[in-house]
C-alpha positions, 0 to 999 in steps of 0.5 A: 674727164674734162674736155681739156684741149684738142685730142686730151693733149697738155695744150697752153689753154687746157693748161690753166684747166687742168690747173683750175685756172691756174693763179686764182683757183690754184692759191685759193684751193684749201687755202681758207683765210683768217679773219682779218686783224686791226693794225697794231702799232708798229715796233721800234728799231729793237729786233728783239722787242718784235716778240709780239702778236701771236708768237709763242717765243719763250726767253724763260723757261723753268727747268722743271717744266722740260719733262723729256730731253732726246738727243739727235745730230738735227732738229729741223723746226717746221716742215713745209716744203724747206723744212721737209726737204732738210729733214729727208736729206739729212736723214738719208745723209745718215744723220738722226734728225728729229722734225717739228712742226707747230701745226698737225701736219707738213705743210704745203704750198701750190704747185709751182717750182722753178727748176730746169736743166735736167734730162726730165725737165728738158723731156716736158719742154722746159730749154736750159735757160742760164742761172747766172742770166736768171741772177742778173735779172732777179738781182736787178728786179730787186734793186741788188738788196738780195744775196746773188751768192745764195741767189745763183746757188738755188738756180743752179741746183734747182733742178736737181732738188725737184727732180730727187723732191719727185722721186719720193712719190712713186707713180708720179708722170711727167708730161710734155704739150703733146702728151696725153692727159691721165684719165684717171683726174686723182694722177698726179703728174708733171707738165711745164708752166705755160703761164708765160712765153719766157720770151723776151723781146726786146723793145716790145717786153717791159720785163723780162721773164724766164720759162724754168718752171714745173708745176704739180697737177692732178689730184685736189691737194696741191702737192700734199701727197708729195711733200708727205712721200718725202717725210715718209722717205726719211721716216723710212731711213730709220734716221728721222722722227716727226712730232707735230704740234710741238711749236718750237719757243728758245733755242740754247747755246752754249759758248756762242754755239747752239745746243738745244731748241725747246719745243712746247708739248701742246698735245701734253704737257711741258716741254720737250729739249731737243738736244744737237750735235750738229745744229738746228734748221730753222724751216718756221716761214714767215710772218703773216701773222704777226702785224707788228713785224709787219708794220716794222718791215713791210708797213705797206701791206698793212693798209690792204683791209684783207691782207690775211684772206689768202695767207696759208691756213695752217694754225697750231694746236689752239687753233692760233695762225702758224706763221707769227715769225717764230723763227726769226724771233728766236734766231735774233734772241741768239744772236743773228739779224734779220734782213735790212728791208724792205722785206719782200712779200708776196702780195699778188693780185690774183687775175691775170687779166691786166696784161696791157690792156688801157688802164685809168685810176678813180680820176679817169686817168692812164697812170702807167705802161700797163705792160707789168707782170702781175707783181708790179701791176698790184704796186703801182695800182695799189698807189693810186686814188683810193687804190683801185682802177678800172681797166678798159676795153671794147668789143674787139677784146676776145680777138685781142686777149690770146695775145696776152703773155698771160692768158686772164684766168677768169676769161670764161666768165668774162665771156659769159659776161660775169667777170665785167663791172660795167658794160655799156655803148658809150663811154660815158655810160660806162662811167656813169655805172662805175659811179665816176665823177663828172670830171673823171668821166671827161677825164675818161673820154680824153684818156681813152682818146688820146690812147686811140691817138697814140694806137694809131700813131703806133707809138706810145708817147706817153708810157712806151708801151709797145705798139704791138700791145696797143689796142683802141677802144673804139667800137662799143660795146665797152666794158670795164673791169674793176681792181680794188686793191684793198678790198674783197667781196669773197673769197674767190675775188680775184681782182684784189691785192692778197697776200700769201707770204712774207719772204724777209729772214734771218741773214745767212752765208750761201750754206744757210748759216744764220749770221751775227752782227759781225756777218760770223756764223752762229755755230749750229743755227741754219735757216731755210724757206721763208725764215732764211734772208738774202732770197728775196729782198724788196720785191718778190719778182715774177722774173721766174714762175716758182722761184719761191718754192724752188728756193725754199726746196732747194736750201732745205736739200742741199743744207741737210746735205751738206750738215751730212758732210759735217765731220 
């Protein structure tokens, strides 16, 4: 057993060892990338024509190729944590649901929901804190382009949704800071995100972040072992059946309502009819994938040369990446629309180390107030020369980086001098060994200079940082830490922008039902998790840890109950 805090207890720094390093290790664990792709040209204005680069979306299939039809209330298409979360609701609804999914198995993500206001999540720690007062925030961190109608109702039901989520799993703990950590490491248990303070101070914090978040530790697959309890749950109802490797690829309609979504027996042959009375939950997620949706709604991830490295791993039966947008597809083939854009996607650099210490790009220059969560640090890193930046800091940093509201996940190498660039006595030797410019190396020196000048004066002049997050770099020796936005060197490089998963979706109401162009619902088609809009629109804010598994969870519960309340 580690050693992973004082008297084996749940300590904020034992935290991120319990969780591998939390951010970096967490998203990279199990996590294998694809090779990355050359950009392809990006689609036109037709939603329609995106049916390209790796989705299997069928318009045309003959009828003699559909060798078996089986009836059922629900189909949901894709199991990951919305998809799963649909399927054992319904299915203890009393409806009879069938779940398909394109890979080999359900599919899992991290370890991170948001959910709070429930008496387990008060015994680990986790305040009540306001959905409404989280809604404003999310709202405004994206420009009001997100539905604050489906954005209130999963922060309102959140807790709800994760704590029946758990209860699948028999033998799961939950464990408060001060309790002690399993012996056993294969536990699986609850504790509070610790990542970040959740307190907002005002005219010290540049962004304003919410503790509501629990995380899934123990064990090494993520929360696998729970997202497959809950598939067991609904299997054991007697209402529900799961097929694997069974891409979905049309859905049908009659009279404006949907009937039937065909699915591809890539174990066999042809195809199987899925035929509903109730409807069909699109659960698909994104579409990493697919590099010409993403040239139509989110053109600037294509410039990040490894984009693909850390999308999720699950591929279908030839082996081909899962998430090309297939859901999205074949909702816009009957009728709904996808959000106006700019899509959000996760795309995250993955230390946590840039919290507020000196930044200056390839000229040498301080371009920003570095206190930015690490959603926003990676945008405005990303628009700079050549998109890569140095951070700077001296010999002081160890007294200084317990300060941070985000420990740096790699601080143990750091500390055995492994995680730094460049380490030298002067300034400009530090620039020599970054291979800056003789002009980017004077640049450096004023920068760095005129940070001291604003350190001692207590006021930033030139960003507004706060004073208490204003640190001199003056005594040697210095180092700095390189972030290059659009490249790596390995997998486990942490100091460039990856990106996870794509978050733009079919346009619904508050109860997951697809829409059409007349902002009508198309009878029988719902959507959920990636592959539903109005989530997340424009940005993928750091406002709450784990909203994106929350929100997904959440809709995949309340949507397979509330197709249960159908009459």
């Amino acid at each position: 057993m580690k050693d992973f805090g004082k008297k084996g207890t749940l300590s904020r720094r034992s935290f991120l060892a319990a969780l591998g390093l939390a951010g970096a290790s967490a998203a990279g664990a199990g996590l294998a990338g694809c090779a990355p792709k050359q950009p392809t040209e990006a689609a036109g204005d037709d939603q329609t024509a995106l049916a390209d680069t790796g989705t299997l979306v069928e318009t045309d299939i003959p009828e003699d190729k559909i060798i078996e039809t089986v009836d059922c209330d629900v189909c949901v298409v894709g199991l990951g944590v919305a998809g799963v979360g649909a399927l054992r609701s319904a299915a203890e609804g009393g409806l009879k649901v069938v779940g398909v999914e394109k890979g080999s198995k359900p599919s899992a993500r991290s370890n991170m929901f948001a959910a709070f206001g429930t008496e387990k999540t008060r015994s680990i720690g986790i305040e009540d804190i306001s959905p409404t007062e989280v809604a404003n925030e999310l709202m405004t961190q994206m420009s009001h382009r997100a539905d604050y109608r489906i954005t209130t109702k999963w922060l309102k039901n959140c807790g709800e949704a994760f704590e029946w989520y758990t209860s699948a799993y028999d033998g799961l703990l939950w464990l408060g800071m001060e309790d002690e950590l399993p012996e056993d490491p294969s536990q699986l248990f609850v504790c509070a995100d610790t990542l970040t303070s959740g307190i907002y101070r005002f005219g010290i914090d540049h962004e304003r972040l919410f503790a509501g978040c629990c995380c899934i530790s123990g064990g090494d697959e993520t929360h696998t072992p729970i997202l497959q309890a809950n598939v067991d749950a609904a299997v054991a109802t007697g209402n529900a059946q799961v097929q694997f490797y069974s891409p979905a690829v049309k859905l049908e309609t009659a009279d404006g309502q949907i009937t039937a979504v065909i699915c591809r027996n890539d174990e066999g042959e042809g195809y199987t009819r899925y035929r509903v009375s109730k409807g069909v939950v699109l659960a698909t997620g994104g579409y990493s994938h697919n590099e010409k949706m993403l040239g139509q709604y989110a053109p600037w991830i294509l410039k990040n040369q490894d984009k693909f490295l850390f999308s999720y791993e699950v591929t279908d039966h030839d082996g081909n990446p899962a998430d090309t947008g297939d859901g999205q597809q074949m909702g816009m083939n009957v009728g709904g629309h996808l959000d106006v854009g700019p899509h959000a996607v996760m795309a995250h650099i993955l230390q946590f180390g840039q919290e507020f210490f000196l930044q200056v790009n390839e000229h040498g220059e301080r371009f920003t107030n570095e206190d930015l969560s690490m959603t926003n640090i990676a945008k405005v890193m990303q628009n700079q020369p050549g998109s890569k930046v140095f951070q700077i800091i001296d010999s002081h940093w160890p007294e200084q980086y317990p300060m941070l509201d985000v420990i740096m996940a790699n601080i143990r190498s750091y500390g055995d001098g492994e995680g730094f660039s460049a380490q030298a006595d002067t300034l400009e030797e530090l620039a020599s060994q970054l291979e800056l410019s003789a002009d980017a190396t004077q640049n450096l020196t004023a920068a760095v200079a005129r940070y001291n000048e604003l350190c001692e004066k207590g006021v930033d002049e030139d960003f507004g940082k706060a004073a208490e997050k204003m640190f001199p770099v003056v005594d040697p020796p210095f180092y700095a830490i390189t972030y290059d936005m659009l490249k790596h060197t390995s997998v486990e490089d942490v100091s460039c922008m990856r990106l996870l998963v794509t978050m733009g979706g079919l346009v619904t109401d508050d109860n997951a039902r697809v829409l059409n162009d007349d902002m009508e619902p198309i009878p029988g088609l719902f959507a959920v998790g990636n592959v539903q809009g109005g989530r997340f629109v424009e940005d993928y804010p750091f406002t709450l840890s784990g909203a994106s598994h929350a929100a997904a969870l959440t809709y995949g519960y309340l949507t397979g109950k509330y197709l249960a309340g159908q009459a």
